[in-house]
N, C-alpha and C positions, 0 to 999 in steps of 0.2 A: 445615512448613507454608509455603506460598507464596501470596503476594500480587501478583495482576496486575493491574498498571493502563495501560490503553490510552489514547491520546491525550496521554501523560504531558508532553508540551512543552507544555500550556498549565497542568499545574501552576506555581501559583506557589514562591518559596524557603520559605517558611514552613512549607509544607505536608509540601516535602524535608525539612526540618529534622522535621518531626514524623514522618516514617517513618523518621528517621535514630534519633529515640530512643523510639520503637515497637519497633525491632527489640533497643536495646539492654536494657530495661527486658524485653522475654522472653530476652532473652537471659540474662540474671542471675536468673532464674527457675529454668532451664536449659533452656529453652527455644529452637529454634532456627526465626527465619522468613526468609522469603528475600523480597526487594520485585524484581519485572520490571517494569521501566520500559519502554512501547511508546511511541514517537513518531518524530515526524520528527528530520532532521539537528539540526535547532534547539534539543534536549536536551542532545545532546553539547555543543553548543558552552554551553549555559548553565553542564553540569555542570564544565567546564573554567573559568568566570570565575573569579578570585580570592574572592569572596562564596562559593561550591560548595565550594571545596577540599575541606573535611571531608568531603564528602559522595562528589565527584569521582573522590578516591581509593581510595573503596570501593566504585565502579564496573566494570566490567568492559564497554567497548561492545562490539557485534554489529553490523554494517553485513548487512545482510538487501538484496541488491540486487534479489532479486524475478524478473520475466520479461526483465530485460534482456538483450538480444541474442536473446531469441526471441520479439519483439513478434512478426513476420509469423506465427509457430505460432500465436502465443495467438490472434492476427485468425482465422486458419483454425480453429481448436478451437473458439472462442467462435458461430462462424457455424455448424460442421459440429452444436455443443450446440444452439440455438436453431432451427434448421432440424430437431432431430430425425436425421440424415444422410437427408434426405430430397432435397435440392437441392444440387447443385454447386456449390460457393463462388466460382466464376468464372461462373455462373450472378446474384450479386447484387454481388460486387464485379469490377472490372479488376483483374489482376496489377497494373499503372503504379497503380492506388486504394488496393490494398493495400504497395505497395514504399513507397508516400509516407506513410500512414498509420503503418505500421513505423519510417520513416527519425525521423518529427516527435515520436511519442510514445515517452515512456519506461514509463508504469505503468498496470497494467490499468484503474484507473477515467478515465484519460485517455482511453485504447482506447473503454472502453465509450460512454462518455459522445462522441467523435467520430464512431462508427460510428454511433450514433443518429440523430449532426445530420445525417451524411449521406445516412441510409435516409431520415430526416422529408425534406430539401432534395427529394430524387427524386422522394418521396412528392407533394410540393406542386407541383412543375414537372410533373408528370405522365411521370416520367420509368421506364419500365419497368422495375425491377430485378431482380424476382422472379420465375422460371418455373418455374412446377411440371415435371419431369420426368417 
């Protein structure tokens, strides 16, 4: 059996400690469960304080680096998704909009989240972005 828990860095230690003896308590059962801790960097570093160790050691990390080094694809896949491949993606962004977008962010919901503000900024300056083909 496995247990996942996402957002797992704003667990507190108490709570580690009580999956630490979750697992042992089935374990002597004979039972076997497995706990996946999902979170930011901010886990690792907790499970390494001195306070963790017990815990730390029966860790195993993942660094999951995601889209990195292919923000400008994900920009282009994410516009060509949303557009349906109905419009040009140089049609709504500049190459130079997209290379800096690319260069500043690292992870998709940064992407999303600045490609927004910059379709709303357009939107509001009256600024043409979008042409139907």
């Amino acid at each position: 059996m496995a247990l996942f828990i996402d957002e797992a860095h704003d667990l507190n230690g108490h709570t580690l400690i009580g999956l630490k003896r979750l697992m042992e308590v089935i374990e002597d059962g004979d039972g076997r469960l497995s706990v996946v801790l999902s979170g930011h960097p901010k886990l690792r570093n907790d499970l390494r304080r001195p306070t963790m160790e017990e815990i730390g050691f029966r860790t195993d990390v993942f660094n999951l680096d995601g889209i990195a080094g292919s923000q400008r694809e994900y920009i282009h896949w994410l516009l060509k998704s949303c557009t349906k491949n109905e419009t040009a993606v140089e049609s709504i962004l500049t190459a130079e909009a997209i290379d800096q977008l690319a260069a500043r962010l690292r992870t998709p919901l940064q992407i999303q989240l600045h490609l927004a503000l910059a379709l709303e900024a357009g939107y509001q300056t009256g600024e043409t972005l979008y042409r139907p083909t």
